[in-house]
C-alpha positions in Angstrom: 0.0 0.0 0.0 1.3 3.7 -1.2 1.5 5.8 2.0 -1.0 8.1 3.2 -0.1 11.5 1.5 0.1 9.7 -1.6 -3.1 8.2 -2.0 -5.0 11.4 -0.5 -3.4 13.3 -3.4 -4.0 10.2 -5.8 -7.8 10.8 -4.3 -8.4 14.8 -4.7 -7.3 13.7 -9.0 -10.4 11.6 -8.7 -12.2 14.3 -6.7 -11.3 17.0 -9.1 -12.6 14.2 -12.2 -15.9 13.6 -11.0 -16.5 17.5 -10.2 -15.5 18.1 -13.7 -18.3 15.9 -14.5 -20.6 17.1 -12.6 -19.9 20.7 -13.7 -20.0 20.1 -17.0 -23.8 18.0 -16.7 -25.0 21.1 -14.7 -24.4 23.1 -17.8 -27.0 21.1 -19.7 -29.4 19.8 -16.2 -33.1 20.0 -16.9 -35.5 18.8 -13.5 -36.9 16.4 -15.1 -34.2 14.5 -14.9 -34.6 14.7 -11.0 -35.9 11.2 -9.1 -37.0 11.6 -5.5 -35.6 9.1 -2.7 -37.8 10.3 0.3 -39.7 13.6 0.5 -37.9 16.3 -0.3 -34.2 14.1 -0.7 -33.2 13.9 -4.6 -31.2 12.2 -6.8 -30.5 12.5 -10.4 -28.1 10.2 -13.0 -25.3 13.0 -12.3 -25.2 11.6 -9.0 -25.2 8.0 -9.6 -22.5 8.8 -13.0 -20.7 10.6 -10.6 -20.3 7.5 -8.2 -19.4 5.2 -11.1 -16.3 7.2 -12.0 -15.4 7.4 -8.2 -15.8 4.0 -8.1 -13.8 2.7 -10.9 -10.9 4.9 -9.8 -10.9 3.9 -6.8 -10.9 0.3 -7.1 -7.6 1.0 -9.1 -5.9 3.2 -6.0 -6.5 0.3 -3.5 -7.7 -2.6 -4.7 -8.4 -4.7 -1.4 -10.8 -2.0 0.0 -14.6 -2.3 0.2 -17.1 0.9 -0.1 -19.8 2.5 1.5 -21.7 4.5 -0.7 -24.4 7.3 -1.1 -26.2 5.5 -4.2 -25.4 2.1 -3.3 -22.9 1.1 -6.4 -20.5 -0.5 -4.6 -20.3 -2.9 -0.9 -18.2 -3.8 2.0 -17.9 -6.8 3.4 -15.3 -7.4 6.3 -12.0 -5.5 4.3 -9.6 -3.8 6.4 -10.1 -0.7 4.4 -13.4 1.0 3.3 -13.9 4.2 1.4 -16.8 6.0 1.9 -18.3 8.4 -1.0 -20.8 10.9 -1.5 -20.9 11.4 -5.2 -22.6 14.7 -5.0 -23.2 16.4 -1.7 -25.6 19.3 -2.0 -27.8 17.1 -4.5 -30.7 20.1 -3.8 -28.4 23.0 -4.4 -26.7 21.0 -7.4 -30.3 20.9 -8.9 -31.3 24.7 -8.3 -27.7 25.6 -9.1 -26.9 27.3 -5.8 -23.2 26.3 -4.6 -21.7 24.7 -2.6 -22.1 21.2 -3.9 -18.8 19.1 -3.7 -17.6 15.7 -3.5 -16.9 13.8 -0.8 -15.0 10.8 -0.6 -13.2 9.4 2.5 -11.2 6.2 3.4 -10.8 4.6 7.0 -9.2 1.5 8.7 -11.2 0.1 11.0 -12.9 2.9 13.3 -10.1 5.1 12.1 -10.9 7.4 9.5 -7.2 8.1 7.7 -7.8 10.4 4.5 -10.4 12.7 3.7 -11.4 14.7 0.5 -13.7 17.0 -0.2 -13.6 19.0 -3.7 -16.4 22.0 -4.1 -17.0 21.9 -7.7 -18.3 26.1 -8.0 -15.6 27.7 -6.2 -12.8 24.9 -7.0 -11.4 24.2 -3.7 -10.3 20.8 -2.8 -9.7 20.8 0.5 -8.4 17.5 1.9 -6.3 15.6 5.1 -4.7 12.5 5.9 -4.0 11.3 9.3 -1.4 12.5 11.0 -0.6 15.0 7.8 -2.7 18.3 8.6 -5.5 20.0 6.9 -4.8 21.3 3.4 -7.0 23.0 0.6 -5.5 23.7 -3.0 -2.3 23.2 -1.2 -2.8 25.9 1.4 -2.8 24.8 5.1 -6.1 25.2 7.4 -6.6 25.8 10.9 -10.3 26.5 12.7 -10.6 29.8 13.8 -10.5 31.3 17.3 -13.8 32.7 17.8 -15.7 32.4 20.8 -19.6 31.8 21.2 -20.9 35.3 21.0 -18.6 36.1 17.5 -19.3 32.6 16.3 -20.4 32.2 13.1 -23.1 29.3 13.3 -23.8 26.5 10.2 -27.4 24.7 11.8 -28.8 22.5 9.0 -31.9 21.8 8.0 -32.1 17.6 7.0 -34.7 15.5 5.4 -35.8 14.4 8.4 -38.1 17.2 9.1 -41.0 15.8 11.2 -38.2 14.5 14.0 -36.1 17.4 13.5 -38.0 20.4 13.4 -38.7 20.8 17.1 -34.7 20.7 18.0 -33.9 23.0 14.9 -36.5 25.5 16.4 -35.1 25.7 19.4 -31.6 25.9 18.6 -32.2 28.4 16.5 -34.2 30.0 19.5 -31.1 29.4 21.8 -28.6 30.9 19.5 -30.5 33.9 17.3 -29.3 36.8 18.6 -26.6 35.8 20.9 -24.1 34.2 18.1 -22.2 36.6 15.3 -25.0 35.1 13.0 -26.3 31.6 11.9 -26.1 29.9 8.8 -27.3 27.3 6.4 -25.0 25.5 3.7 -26.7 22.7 2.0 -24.0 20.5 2.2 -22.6 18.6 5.0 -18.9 17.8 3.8 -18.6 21.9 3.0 -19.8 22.8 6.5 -17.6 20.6 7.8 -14.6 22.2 5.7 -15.7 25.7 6.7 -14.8 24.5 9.8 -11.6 23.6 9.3 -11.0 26.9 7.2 -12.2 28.6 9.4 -15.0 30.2 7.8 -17.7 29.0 10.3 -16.8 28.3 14.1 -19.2 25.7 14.1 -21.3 23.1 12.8 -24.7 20.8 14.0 -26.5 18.4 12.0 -28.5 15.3 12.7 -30.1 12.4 10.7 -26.9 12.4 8.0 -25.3 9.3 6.6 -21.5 8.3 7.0 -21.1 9.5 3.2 -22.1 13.5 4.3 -19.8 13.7 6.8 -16.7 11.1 6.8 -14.4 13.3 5.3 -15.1 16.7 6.6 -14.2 15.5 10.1 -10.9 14.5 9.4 -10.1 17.7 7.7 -11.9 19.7 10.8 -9.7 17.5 13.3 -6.8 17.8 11.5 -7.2 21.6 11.1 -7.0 21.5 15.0 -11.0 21.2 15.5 -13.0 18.6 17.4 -15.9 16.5 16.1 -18.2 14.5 18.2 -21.8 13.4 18.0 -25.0 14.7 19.9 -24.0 12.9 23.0 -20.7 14.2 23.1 -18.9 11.1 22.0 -15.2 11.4 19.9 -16.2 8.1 18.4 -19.1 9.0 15.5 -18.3 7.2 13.0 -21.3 5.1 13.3 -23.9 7.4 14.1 -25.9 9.9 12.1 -25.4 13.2 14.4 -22.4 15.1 14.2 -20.8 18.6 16.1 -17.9 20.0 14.7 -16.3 23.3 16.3 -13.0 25.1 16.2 -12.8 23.1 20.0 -13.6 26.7 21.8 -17.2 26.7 21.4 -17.6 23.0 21.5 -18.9 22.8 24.9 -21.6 25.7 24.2 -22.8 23.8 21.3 -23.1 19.9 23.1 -24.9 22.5 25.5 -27.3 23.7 23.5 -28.2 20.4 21.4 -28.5 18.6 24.4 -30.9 20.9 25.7 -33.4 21.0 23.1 -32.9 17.1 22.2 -33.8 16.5 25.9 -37.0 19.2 25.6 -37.8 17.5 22.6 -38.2 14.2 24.2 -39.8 15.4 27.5 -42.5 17.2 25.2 
């Protein structure tokens, strides 16, 4: 196996192909070529072309490893190493045309996640980490910012899920508005994540994502000197589908906050 720096950069090629891809089908996109997977969660063929070509080039970087995968192309089993893709994150803004929308493609051993790219097709930042290695976009280093809670700029999002989210969205929102620098909404999980890690947002919230959103953005937040956790607080999230990422100085305040209006929620 190629070292770690070598296959991350062997990775953001790939990245960079499949945004190509996708950049040039949004020149030509029409909504009728949209399907819907749930209410209000879309899919189109650019996502499912787009995890194709990830796929095949993949399977030529490391050819022991199994997948996990947005649109369900590819399988694990019980390999050593797994790469975990989202072929298009932001499938929503891809189809209104309303950046970001990226790639996302991770790869982890075991319950170790060990590279991480992201590549944001409008703005054509790859931003990507190995373990060990640092945080890194278009060859530039990252670091989170310094902010505290009251200058923090705030990235809540709004998932699929909205029946079981929308009470704890309403009152985070309520528990922040007004005593944050401001609060956002990105459309995309893995560039939230990276904003972090830019330090372009202090922090970030979301619940009810899959592996695929979010594997890769937390490497690059941790290795930009962030934390990530889940809900509960726990380092280990690699299994779950709830995920705080923070520049580590306002980490507390937000585990605060979601625990307080998960835990009205459920009293309710």
């Amino acid at each position: 196996m190629q070292n770690l720096e070598q296959i991350t950069r062997l990775v953001c090629q790939v990245a960079r192909e499949a945004g190509s891809y996708i950049r040039k089908e949004r020149a030509s996109f029409s909504l009728d070529k949209v399907e819907r997977k749930h209410a209000h969660d879309y899919v189109s063929y650019v996502d499912k072309g787009s995890e194709q070509l990830i796929v095949k080039a993949l399977r030529e970087i490391l050819p022991e490893a199994g997948f996990i995968t947005e649109e369900g192309s590819a399988g694990h089993t019980d390999e050593q190493y797994v790469w975990v893709v989202d072929p298009l994150d932001g499938t929503t803004n891809f189809i209104h045309g309303f950046a970001p929308y990226a790639v996302s493609i991770a790869l982890c051993k075991g319950r170790e996640i060990v590279v991480g790219v992201v590549y944001e097709i409008v703005s054509d930042e790859c931003f990507y980490a190995w373990k060990g290695g640092k945080a890194w976009v278009n060859d530039q280093p990252l670091h989170v910012g310094m902010n505290a809670i009251n200058d923090a700029l705030l990235c809540l999002q709004l998932p699929y899920n909205s029946d079981a989210y929308k009470p704890v969205i309403k009152r985070l929102i309520d528990y922040f508005y007004g005593n944050v620098g401001s609060i956002r909404m990105m459309g995309s999980a893995a560039i939230a994540l990276c904003y972090v890690a830019a330090g372009r947002l202090d922090a970030y919230a979301e619940r009810y994502i899959g592996q695929w959103d979010y594997m890769a953005g937390a490497l690059i937040v941790m290795e930009a000197g962030g934390r990530v956790t889940n809900y509960a607080g726990e380092d280990y999230f690699m299994e779950g589908d709830s995920v705080v990422a923070t520049n580590g100085i306002v980490h507390q305040n937000l585990l605060e906050a979601v625990r307080q209006a998960e835990g009205s929620h459920h009293s309710a």
